[in-house]
N, C-alpha and C positions, 0 to 999 in steps of 0.2 A: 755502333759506337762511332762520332763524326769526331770527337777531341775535342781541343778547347776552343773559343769563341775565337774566331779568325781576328785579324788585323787588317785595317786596312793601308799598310803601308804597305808598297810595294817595290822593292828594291829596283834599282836600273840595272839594266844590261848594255852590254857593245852590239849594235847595230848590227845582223847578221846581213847577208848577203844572197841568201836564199830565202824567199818567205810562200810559203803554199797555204792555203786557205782548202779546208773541204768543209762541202758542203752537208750536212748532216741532218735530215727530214725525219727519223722515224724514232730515233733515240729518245726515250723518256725526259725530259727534263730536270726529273727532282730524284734521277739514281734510282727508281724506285725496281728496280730488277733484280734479276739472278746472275751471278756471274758461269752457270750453267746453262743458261738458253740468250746466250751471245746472239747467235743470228737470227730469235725469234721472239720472242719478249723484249728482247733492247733492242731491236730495230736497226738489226744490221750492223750491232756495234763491234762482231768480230773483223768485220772489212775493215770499218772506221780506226779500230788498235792495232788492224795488221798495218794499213797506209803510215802511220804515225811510225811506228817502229821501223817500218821501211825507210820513210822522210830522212829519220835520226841516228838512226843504225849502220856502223861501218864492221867489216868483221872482226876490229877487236880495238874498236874507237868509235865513238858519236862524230856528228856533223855536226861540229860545232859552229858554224857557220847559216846554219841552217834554223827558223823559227817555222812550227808549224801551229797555226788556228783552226781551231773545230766550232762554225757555227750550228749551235744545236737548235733548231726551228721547229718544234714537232707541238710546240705549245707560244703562244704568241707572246708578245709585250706584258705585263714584265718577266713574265717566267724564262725566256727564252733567255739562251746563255752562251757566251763566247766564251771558250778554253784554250790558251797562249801554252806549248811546249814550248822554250826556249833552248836550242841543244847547247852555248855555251855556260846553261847554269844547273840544267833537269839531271837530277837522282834517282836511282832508283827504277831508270828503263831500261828494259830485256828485251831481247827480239822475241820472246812471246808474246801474244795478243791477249793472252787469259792475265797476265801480271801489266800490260798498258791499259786493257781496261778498267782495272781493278784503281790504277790511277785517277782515269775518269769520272770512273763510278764517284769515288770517292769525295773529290772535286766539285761535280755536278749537286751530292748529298749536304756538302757544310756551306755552298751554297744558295740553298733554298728558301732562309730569309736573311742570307747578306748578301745583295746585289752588287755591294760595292767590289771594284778589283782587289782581290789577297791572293797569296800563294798559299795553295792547300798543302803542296809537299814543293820542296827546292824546284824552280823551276817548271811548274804550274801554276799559272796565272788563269783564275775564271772571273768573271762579270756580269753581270745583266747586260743584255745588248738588244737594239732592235736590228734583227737580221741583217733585213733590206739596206739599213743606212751604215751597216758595220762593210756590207759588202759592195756597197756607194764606193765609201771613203777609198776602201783597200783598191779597186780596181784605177780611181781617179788618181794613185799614186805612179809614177816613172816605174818603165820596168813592167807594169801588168800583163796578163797572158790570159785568154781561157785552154784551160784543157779540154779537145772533145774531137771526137775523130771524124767530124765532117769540117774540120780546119785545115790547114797549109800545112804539109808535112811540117815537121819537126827539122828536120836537116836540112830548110830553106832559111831557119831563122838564125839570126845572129844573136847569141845572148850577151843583152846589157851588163853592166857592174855588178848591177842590184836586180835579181829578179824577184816578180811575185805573181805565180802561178794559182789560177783557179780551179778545182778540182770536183766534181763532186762525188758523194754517197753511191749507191749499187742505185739508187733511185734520180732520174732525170734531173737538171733542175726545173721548177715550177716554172710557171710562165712570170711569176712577176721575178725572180728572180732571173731570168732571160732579158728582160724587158732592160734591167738595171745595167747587163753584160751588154746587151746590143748598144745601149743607149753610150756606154762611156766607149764604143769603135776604139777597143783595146784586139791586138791580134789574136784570132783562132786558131790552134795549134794542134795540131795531129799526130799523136805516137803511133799511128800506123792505121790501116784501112780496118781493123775487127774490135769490135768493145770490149775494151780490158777491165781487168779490175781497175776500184782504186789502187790500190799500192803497185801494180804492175805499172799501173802510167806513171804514177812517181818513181820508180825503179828508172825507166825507159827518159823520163823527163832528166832525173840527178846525173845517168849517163849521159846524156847529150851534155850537162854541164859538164862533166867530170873535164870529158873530150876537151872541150873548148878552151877550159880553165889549164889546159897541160900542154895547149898547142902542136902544132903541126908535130915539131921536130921530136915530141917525145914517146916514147915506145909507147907509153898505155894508149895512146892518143887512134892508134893505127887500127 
């Protein structure tokens, strides 16, 4: 059951101040899975709903401050689809990965013939996108980072106002999607010398912000 014909109005939101992008390769594009075989028929979607919940999730408050996108690439133009969590407006997220995917899932299903931008549930915004040029634009904005542990420590960089962190899936990114990162010489950033998951580098990346955001003189900071 997907509900009623989406809309394509899309409410505004306030400008978040953390934006992370992950990269998502193997995920079905038209929902068409089990929410029992998360890490093998969706294609790694249980990492994908743990990162997200981690992104948004404080332990008894969201990051509202915080917007995270999922480009899902596993099927090309047009099918291929970008998913916007919003934390000052998203409903309905739990730090379970089984009730965020179930989100996605959902998302990804009412739109497989409306390309255009709607919110499937408060604060999930999906679209048709072409990958490559969605993660162009994102990286060409102030603020860009890649995440990937053959970058400059994390505790070298100073974090801007506005950050927007790239992240990807339990899968590499592809070569043209390197091609796009090399090409906009935005800084490579390291949470440390061994390959984490995703959600562990967003864990490790939101603490470095945390840090920085509370400065020198306050206890959490130390």
């Amino acid at each position: 059951m997907t509900g009623p014909a989406p809309s394509a109005a899309v409410p505004s939101f306030p400008g978040p101040a953390r934006h992370l992008l992950i990269l998502a390769h193997r995920v079905p594009v038209d929902g068409a899975f089990t929410l029992n075989d998360l890490a093998g028929g969706a294609g790694r979607l249980d990492e994908i709903a743990r990162a997200v919940s981690t992104a948004l999730t404080l332990s008894h408050d969201l990051r509202r401050d915080t917007e995270v996108a999922i480009l899902f690439s596993s099927a090309p133009v047009p099918a291929a689809r970008r998913i916007r969590v919003i934390g000052a407006r998203v409903r309905f997220l739990n730090p379970d990965e089984r009730s965020t995917a179930a989100l996605l899932k959902n998302a990804l299903i009412r739109s497989v013939h409306f390309p255009h931008p709607f919110e499937s549930s408060p604060g999930v915004v999906v679209e048709a996108v072409d990958p490559l040029e969605a993660l162009e634009r994102f990286v060409a904005e102030p603020g860009a980072v890649w995440l990937d542990e053959s970058g400059t420590p994390l505790e070298a960089w100073t974090p801007p106002p506005v950050v927007r962190a790239v992240v990807s899936d339990p899968s590499d990114p592809t070569e043209a999607e390197r091609a796009v990162l090399r090409s906009a010489r935005l800084p490579t950033l390291s949470v440390g010398p061994r390959s984490l998951r995703t959600s562990q580098v967003i864990d490790v990346f939101h603490n470095r912000l945390d840090r920085s955001s509370a400065g020198p003189d306050s206890p959490s900071a130390d």
